[in-house]
C-alpha positions in Angstrom: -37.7 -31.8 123.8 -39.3 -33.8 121.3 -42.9 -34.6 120.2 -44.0 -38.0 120.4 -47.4 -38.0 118.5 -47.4 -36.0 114.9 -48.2 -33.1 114.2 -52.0 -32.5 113.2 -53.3 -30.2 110.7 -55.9 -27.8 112.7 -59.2 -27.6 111.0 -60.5 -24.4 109.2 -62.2 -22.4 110.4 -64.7 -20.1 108.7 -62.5 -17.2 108.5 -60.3 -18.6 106.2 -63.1 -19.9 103.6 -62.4 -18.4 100.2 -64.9 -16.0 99.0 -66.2 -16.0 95.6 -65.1 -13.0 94.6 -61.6 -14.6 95.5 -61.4 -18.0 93.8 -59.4 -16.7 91.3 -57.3 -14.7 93.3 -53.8 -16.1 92.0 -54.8 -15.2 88.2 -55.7 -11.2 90.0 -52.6 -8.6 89.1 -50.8 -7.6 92.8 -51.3 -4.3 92.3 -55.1 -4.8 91.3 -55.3 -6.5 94.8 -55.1 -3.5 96.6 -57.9 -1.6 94.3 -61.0 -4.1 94.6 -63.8 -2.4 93.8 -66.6 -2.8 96.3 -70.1 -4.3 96.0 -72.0 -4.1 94.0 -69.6 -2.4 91.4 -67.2 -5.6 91.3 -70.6 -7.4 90.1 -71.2 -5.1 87.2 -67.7 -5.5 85.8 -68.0 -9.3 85.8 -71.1 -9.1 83.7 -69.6 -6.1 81.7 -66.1 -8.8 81.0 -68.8 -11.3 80.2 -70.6 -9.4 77.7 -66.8 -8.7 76.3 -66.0 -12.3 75.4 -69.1 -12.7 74.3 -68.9 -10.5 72.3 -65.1 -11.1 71.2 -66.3 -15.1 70.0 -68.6 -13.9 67.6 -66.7 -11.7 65.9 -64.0 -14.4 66.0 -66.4 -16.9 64.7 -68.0 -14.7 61.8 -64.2 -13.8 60.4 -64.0 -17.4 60.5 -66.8 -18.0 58.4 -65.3 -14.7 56.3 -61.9 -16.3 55.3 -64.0 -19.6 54.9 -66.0 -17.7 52.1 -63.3 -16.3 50.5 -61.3 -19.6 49.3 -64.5 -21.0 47.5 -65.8 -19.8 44.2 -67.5 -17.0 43.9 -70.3 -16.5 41.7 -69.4 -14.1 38.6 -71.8 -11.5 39.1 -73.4 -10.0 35.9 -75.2 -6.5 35.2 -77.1 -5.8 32.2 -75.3 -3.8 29.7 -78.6 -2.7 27.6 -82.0 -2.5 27.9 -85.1 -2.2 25.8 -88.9 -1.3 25.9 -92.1 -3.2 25.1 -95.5 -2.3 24.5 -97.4 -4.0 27.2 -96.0 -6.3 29.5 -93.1 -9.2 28.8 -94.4 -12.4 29.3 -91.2 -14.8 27.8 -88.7 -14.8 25.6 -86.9 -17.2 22.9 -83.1 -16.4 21.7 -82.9 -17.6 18.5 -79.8 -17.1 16.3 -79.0 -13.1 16.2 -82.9 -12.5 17.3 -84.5 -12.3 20.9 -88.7 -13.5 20.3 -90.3 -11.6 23.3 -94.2 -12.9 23.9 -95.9 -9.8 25.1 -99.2 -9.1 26.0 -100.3 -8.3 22.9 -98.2 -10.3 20.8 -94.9 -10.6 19.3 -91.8 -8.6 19.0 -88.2 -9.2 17.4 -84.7 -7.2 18.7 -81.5 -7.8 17.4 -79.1 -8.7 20.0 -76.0 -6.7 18.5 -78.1 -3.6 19.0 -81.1 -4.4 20.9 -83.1 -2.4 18.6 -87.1 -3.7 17.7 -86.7 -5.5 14.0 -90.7 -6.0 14.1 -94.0 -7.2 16.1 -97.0 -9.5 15.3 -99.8 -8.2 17.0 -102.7 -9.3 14.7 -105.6 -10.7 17.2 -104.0 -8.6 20.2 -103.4 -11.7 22.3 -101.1 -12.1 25.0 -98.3 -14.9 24.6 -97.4 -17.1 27.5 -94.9 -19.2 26.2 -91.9 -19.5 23.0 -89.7 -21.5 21.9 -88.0 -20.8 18.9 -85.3 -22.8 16.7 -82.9 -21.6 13.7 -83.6 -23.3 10.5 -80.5 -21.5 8.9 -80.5 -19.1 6.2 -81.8 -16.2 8.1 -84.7 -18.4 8.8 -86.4 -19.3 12.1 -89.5 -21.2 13.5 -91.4 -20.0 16.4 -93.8 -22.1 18.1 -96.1 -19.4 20.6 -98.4 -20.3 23.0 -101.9 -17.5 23.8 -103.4 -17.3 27.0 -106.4 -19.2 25.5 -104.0 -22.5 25.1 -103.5 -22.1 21.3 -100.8 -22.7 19.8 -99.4 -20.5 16.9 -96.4 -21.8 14.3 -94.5 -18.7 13.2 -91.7 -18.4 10.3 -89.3 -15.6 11.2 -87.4 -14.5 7.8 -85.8 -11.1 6.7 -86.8 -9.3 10.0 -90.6 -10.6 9.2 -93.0 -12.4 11.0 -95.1 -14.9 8.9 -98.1 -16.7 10.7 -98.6 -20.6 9.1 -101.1 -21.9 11.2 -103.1 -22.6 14.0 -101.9 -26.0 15.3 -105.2 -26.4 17.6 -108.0 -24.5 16.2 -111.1 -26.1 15.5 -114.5 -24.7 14.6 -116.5 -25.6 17.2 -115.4 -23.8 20.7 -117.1 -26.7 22.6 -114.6 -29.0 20.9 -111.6 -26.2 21.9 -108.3 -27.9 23.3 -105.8 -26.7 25.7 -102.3 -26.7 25.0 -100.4 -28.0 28.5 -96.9 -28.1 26.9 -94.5 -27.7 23.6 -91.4 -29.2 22.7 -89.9 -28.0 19.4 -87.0 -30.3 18.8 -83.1 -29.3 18.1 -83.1 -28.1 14.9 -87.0 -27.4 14.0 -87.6 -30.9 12.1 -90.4 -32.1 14.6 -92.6 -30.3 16.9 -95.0 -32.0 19.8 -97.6 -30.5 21.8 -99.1 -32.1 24.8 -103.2 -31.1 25.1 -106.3 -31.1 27.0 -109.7 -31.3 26.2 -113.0 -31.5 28.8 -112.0 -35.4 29.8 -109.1 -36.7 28.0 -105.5 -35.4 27.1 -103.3 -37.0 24.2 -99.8 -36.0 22.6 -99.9 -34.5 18.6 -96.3 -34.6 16.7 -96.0 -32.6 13.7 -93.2 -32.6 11.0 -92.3 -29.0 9.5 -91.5 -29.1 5.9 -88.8 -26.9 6.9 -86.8 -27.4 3.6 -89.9 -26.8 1.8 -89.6 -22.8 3.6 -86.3 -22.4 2.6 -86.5 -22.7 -0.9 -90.0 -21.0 -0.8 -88.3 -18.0 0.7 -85.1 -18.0 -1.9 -87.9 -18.2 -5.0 -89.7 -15.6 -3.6 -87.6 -12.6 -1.8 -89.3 -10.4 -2.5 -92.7 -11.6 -1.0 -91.2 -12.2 2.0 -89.9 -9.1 2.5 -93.3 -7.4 2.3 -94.6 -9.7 5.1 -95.7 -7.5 8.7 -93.1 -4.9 10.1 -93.4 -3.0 12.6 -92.3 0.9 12.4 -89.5 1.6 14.3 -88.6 4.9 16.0 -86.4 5.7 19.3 -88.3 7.0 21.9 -85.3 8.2 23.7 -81.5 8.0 23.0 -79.0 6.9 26.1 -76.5 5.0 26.6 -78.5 2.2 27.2 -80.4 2.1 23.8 -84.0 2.5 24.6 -86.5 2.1 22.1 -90.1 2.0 22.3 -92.0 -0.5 20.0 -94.6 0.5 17.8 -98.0 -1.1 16.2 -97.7 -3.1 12.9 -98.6 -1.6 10.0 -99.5 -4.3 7.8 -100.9 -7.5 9.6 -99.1 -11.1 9.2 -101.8 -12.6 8.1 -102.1 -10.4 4.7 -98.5 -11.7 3.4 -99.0 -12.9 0.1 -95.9 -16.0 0.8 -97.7 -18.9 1.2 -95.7 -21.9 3.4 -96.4 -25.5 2.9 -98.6 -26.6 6.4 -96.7 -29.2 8.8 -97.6 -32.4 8.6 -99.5 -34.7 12.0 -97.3 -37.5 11.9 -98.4 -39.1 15.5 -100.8 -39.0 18.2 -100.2 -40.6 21.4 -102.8 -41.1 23.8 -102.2 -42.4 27.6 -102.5 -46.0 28.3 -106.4 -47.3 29.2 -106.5 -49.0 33.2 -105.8 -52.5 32.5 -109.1 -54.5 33.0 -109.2 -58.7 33.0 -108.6 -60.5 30.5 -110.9 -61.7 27.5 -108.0 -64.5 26.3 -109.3 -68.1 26.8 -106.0 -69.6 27.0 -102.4 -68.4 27.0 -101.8 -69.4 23.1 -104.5 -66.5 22.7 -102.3 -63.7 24.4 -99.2 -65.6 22.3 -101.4 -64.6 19.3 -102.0 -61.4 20.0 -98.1 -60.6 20.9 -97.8 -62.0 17.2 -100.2 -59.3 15.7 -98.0 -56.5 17.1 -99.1 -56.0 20.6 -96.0 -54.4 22.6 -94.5 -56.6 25.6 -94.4 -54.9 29.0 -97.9 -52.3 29.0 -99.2 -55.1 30.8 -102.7 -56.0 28.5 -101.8 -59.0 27.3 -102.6 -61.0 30.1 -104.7 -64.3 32.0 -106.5 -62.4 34.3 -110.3 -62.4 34.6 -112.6 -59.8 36.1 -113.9 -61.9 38.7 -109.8 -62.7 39.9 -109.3 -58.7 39.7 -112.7 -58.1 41.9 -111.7 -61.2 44.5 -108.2 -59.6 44.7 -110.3 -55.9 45.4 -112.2 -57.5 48.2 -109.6 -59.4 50.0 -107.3 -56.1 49.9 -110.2 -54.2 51.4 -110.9 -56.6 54.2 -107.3 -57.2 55.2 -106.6 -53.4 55.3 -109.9 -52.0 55.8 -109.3 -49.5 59.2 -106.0 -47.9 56.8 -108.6 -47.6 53.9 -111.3 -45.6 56.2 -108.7 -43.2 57.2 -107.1 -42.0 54.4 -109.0 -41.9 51.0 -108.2 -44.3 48.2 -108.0 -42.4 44.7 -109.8 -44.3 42.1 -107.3 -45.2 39.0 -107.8 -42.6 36.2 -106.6 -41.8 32.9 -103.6 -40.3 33.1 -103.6 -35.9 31.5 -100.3 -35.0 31.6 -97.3 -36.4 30.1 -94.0 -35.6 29.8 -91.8 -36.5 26.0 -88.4 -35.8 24.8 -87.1 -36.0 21.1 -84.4 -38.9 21.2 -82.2 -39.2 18.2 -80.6 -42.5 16.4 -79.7 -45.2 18.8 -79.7 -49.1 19.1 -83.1 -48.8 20.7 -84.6 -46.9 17.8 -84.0 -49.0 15.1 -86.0 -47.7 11.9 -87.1 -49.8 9.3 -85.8 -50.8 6.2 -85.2 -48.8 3.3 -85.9 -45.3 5.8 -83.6 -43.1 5.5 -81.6 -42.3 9.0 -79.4 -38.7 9.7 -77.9 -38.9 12.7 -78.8 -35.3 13.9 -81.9 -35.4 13.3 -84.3 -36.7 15.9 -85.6 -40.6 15.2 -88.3 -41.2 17.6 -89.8 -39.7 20.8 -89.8 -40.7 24.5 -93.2 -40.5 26.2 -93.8 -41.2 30.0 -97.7 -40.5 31.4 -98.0 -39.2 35.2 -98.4 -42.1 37.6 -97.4 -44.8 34.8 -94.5 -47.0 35.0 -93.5 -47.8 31.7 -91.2 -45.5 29.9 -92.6 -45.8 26.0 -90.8 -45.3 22.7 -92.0 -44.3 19.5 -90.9 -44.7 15.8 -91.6 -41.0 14.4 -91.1 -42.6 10.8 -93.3 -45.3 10.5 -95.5 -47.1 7.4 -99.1 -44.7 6.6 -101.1 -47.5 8.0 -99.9 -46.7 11.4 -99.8 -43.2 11.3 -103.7 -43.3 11.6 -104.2 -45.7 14.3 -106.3 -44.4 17.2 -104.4 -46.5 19.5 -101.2 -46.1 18.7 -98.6 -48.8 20.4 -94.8 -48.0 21.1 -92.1 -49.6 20.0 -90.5 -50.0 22.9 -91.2 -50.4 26.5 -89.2 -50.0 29.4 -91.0 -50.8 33.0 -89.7 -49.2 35.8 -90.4 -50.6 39.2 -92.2 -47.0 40.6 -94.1 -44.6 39.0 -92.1 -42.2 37.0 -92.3 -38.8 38.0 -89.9 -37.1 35.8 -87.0 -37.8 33.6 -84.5 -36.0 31.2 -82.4 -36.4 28.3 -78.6 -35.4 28.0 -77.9 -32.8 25.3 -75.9 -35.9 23.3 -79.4 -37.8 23.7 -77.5 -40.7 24.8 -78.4 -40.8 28.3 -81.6 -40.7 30.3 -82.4 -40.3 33.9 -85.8 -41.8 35.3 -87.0 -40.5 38.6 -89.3 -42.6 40.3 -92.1 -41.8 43.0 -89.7 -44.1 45.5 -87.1 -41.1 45.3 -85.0 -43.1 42.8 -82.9 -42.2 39.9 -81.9 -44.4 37.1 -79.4 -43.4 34.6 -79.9 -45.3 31.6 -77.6 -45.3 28.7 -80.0 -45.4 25.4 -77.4 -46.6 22.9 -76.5 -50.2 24.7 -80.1 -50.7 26.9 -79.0 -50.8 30.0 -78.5 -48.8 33.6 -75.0 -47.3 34.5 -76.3 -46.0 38.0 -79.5 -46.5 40.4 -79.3 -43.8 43.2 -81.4 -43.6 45.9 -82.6 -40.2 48.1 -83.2 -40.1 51.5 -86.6 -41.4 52.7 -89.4 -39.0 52.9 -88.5 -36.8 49.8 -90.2 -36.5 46.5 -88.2 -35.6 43.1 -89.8 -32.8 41.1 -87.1 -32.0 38.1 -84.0 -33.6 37.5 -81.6 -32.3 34.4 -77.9 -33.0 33.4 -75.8 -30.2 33.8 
């Protein structure tokens, strides 16, 4: 017999609908099949075998992230080997030489770093110190430049284990007339030293230039004097095998030393640039004229622009974007009270004058940038007398930058310098030939604060 229409597949019924419990019944162990736990228990160990692989991919993924770690560098990690005790609190150090300079809160102190023992302290007007920077002259002789919580600034010599105050760089008589000191730069080598201050409404840059030769031989005619300047008496407070040692008071005061230094000398004073206002030139030979006296290309004063054109340009701004203007406040332009400088030695740009003598390790000029200013500005530290007095002193050179420049540094060979602008942008200039090697730009919406070269 044989079937004339083809076979058909009979439907399925709900008997033979796989479970849930049963989907993966072909992965199941035979022998398991047999055991199956019953409800609810075969729901706990599903949730127990999830909590199992969960558990197995994370500590997969952190000994990933483990063998990762291992192949980069790690990080030499160093513990101190000695320590030392203070009178008062530590509030900065210097390392000069064989010496570390530790500004306390009531003064100075001096340790050897072979031995970390106390050499001697300066605590004279019981002061606190904020701030040191310290330089070897050579010789045994160092210069120490402290800053006081009151914003003066101090100018130490450090010779034969012996402080020796020189002077007060900002005192005045009158306390109305007291300014601040924001910052101090004391430049390789202790030839020049610039400090940045504040009075009530203005700010302005001072540079000095330390006779430093002039201490040297001062201190080879006279050893002995310098020997009997202030030290402190030392005694351990505790032997261990860390070497503490508790610092005592002077017993005779710095400023009694009979060794008397030759004062540094106030080459320059910089002071920010004014808001440029309209123009008093009649014609452009006038502003050709006054380029001829002198007057620096590229600050932007020597210009054709009236009052009236500045005060038209004001009031069309206003009206065009006045609903921006009511919601966020307009700051009004102000004289600039901060400034950041660098000491910048010999170079193409700095080109002294004739007949001055040039050493190529010793600084040459200074490079001065005011907050919210785009010119860069470079100035001659050696320079005729005449100019040494001007209250407005002009640089020598000018470099605009297209933002305000909001921080910049100097390579260690002083050939390079980086400009950060406000637009997140860094220049790298090289100082020798005049002209960017590299413009790099950040991502939008961030703001550079420091920049250094490694």
């Amino acid at each position: 017999n044989f079937r004339r229409h083809p076979l058909e597949i009979p439907p399925p019924s709900e008997k033979d609908w796989i479970r849930d419990d049963e989907e993966d019944f072909f992965l199941q162990d035979p022998d398991r099949k047999c055991d199956a736990l019953p409800q609810p228990f075969r729901m706990v160990t599903k949730l127990v075998m999830q909590v199992l692989e969960s558990a197995m991919e994370i500590i997969e993924r952190r000994e990933m992230l483990q063998e990762a770690q291992k192949l980069k560098v790690q990080p030499t990690k160093c513990f101190p080997t000695a320590e030392f005790q203070v009178t008062g609190r530590a509030k900065c150090l210097a390392v000069s030489g064989k010496y570390i300079f530790v500004g306390l809160s009531v003064g100075l102190a001096a340790f050897k770093t072979c031995d970390y023992k106390d050499v001697c302290a300066w605590d004279a007007v019981k002061t606190e110190i904020c701030a040191i920077h310290a330089s070897d002259l050579g010789n045994e002789c160092h210069v120490l430049l402290a800053v006081d919580e009151m914003g003066l600034v101090r100018l130490f010599c450090f010779h034969q284990e012996s402080f020796l105050l020189i002077k007060v760089l900002n005192e005045v008589g009158d306390i109305s007339k007291r300014s601040t000191c924001v910052e101090v730069v004391l430049s390789p080598g202790g030839d020049y030293a610039g400090i940045l201050l504040q009075g009530n409404t203005k700010a302005w840059l001072e540079i000095y230039q330390l006779p430093k030769d002039s201490w040297l031989m001062e201190m080879e005619k006279n050893p002995g004097a310098a020997a009997g300047l202030a030290c402190s008496k030392r005694r351990p407070s505790c032997t261990s095998q860390m070497d503490n040692f508790l610092l005592q008071e002077s017993l005779v005061s710095a400023n009694k030393a009979d060794v008397k230094l030759n004062l540094p000398v106030l080459l320059l004073t910089v002071k920010p640039p004014e808001p440029i206002t309209g123009s008093s030139f009649e014609s452009p030979l006038d502003a050709l004229k006054e380029v001829d006296d002198g007057s620096m290309l590229g600050l932007g004063y020597n210009h054709l622009i009236k009052d009236f054109q500045w005060e038209l340009q004001e009031a069309i701004f206003r009206s065009t974007y006045q609903e921006y203007l009511e919601a966020k406040d307009v700051i009004k332009e102000e004289i600039p009270r901060h400034a950041t400088f660098h000491f910048l030695l010999p170079s193409q740009i700095l080109q002294v004058g004739p007949g001055m003598e040039v050493q190529p390790d010793v600084p040459a000029g200074i490079g001065v940038h005011w907050d919210g200013n785009h010119n860069f500005c470079f100035y001659l530290l050696k320079r005729p007398l005449e100019e040494q007095v001007d209250s407005h002193l002009k640089p020598d050179v000018v470099w605009p930058c297209a933002a305000p420049i909001a921080c910049s540094a100097v390579s260690s060979c002083s050939r390079y310098l980086a400009l950060a602008g406000e637009d997140a942008t860094i220049t790298i200039w090289d100082k020798h030939l005049g002209y960017p090697l590299s413009v790099t730009a950040i991502r939008e919406e961030r703001s550079i604060r420091s920049i250094h070269f490694l």
